[in-house]
C-alpha positions, 0 to 999 in steps of 0.5 A: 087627248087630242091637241086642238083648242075650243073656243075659236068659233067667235074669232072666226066669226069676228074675223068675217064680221072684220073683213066685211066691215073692210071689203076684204074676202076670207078663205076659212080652211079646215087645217086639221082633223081628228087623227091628222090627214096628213101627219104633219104638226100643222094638222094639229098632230106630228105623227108618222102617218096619218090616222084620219082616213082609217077611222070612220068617226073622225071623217064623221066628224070632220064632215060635222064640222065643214058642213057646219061652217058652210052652214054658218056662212052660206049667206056671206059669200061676199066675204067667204067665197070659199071653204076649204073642207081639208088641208094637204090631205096626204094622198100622196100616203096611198090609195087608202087615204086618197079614196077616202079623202076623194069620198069625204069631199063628195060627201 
């Protein structure tokens, strides 16, 4: 039931694979998380309001999956000097998403 596609890991990978054959650096951005961060369609989901931050299984599991690519890249920060671990998460919603998505990025 969720929108996100699989499969995209080998294109992120050649993507690196690319910009370091070509001296040029990558920011790898999560975009999107399970249940939205900010409820706008490029978090992969249009809902009125976000449903990331009141569920602890989808902040385990994007956490999962940030550290996981900092794990993949950790060596190539010539070419990934950055991990965006969420995009635009919306604590402009409330305490709640804030403190949560404050904790997430200490985690």
């Amino acid at each position: 039931s969720e929108p996100y596609v699989s499969g995209q890991l080998p294109y992120l990978q050649k993507a690196v694979t690319w910009s370091q054959n070509h001296g040029l650096k990558l920011i790898v951005d999560l975009h999107g998380a399970p249940g939205s961060q900010n409820g706008f369609d490029n978090s992969g989901q249009k809902l009125s309001f976000p449903t990331w931050h009141q569920n602890s299984n989808y902040v385990t599991r994007t956490d999962n999956v940030i550290k996981t690519i900092a794990s993949m890249f950790k060596d190539q920060v010539s070419v990934v000097p950055v991990i965006a671990p969420l995009n635009e998460p919306a604590g402009f919603d409330g305490a709640d998403v804030l403190s949560v998505t404050r904790q997430y990025w200490y985690d």
